[in-house]
N, C-alpha and C positions, 0 to 999 in steps of 0.2 A: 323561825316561823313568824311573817306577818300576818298582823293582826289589820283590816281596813274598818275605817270608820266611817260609815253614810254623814257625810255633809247635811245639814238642813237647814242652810241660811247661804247668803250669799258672805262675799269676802269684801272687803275694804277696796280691793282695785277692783272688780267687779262692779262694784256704786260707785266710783268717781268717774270709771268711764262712761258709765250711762249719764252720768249727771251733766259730765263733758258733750257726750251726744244730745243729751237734751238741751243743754246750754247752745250750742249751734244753730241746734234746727230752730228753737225761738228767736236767735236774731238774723235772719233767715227773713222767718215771719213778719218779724219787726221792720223790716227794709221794701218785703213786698206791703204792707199795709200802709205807711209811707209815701210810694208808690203810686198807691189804688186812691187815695186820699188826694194827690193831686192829679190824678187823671181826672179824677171824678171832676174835682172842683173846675177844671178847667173843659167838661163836655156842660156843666152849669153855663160857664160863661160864653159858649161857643151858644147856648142856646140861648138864650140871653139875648145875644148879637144878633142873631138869626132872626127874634122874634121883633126887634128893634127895626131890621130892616124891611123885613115884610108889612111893619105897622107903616112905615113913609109910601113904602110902595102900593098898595092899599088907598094911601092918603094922595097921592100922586092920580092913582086910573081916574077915582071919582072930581077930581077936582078939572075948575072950568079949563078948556084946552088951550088958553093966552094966557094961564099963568101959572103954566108948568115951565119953572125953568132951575137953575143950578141953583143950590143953596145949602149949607153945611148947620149943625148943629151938634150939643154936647148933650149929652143924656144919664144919669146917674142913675148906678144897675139897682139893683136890691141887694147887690152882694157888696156893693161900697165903692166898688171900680165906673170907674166915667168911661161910659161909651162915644165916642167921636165917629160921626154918622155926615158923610158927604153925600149930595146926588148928583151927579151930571147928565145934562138931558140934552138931548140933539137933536135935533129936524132929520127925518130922510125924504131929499127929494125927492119928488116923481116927475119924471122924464116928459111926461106929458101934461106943461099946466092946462088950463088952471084945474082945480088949486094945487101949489104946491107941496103945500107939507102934507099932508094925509097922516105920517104916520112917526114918533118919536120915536127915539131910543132913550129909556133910561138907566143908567146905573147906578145902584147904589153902593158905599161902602164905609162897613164900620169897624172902627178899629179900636185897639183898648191895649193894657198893658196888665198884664200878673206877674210880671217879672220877666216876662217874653215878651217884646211888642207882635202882636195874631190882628189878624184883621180876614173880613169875609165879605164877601163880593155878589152880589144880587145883579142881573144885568134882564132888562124885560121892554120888549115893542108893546107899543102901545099906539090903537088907531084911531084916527078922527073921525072917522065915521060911525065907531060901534059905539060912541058918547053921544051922538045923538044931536052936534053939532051944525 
């Protein structure tokens, strides 16, 4: 005759596997946080850029309309990274002078490095006549 004995703990392989399962799923975690850690840091510096070139282009509508033209500069972020911020600005003529130019084209573009060179592009018309010219 067997006699059965109720268990009321667990066993030695039964806790290494879970420990082993647990052990997994943390570096798991560890690689998506990681991860989320440099995404994040680089939607900072994508906004950053962004804000960088919207402050030129801003700077550019209001200013007088004979001395908007090409010109680059170096910008240091908040986060430590130097933003490199060019503009290129163009005449579009109109077919019927005078006057010619009416109306510019500007683009701008800034670019940086976090261990990837990214860079982002702003492109915006701009008329001589809504300045008041």
């Amino acid at each position: 005759m067997r006699v059965y004995v109720k268990s009321k703990g667990f066993t030695l392989i039964e806790v290494l596997i879970s420990v082993v399962i647990l052990s997994v799923s943390f570096l798991a975690m560890a690689g998506l946080m990681a991860n989320t850690t440099i995404n994040n840091s680089s939607g900072g510096h994508l906004t950053e850029a962004a804000t960088f070139a919207q402050d030129k282009m801003e700077e550019l509508r209001v200013s007088d309309w004979n001395i908007i033209i090409d010109g680059n500069d170096t910008i240091p972020g908040a986060t430590g990274i130097n933003y490199n911020r060019n503009w290129d600005v163009s005449n579009i003529l109109n077919p019927n002078p005078p006057p010619n130019d009416l109306q510019k084209t500007i683009t701008i573009t800034v670019s940086w490095n976090d261990g990837i060179n990214r860079s982002i592009r702003l492109l915006s018309v701009i008329d001589n006549q809504d300045k008041g010219d």
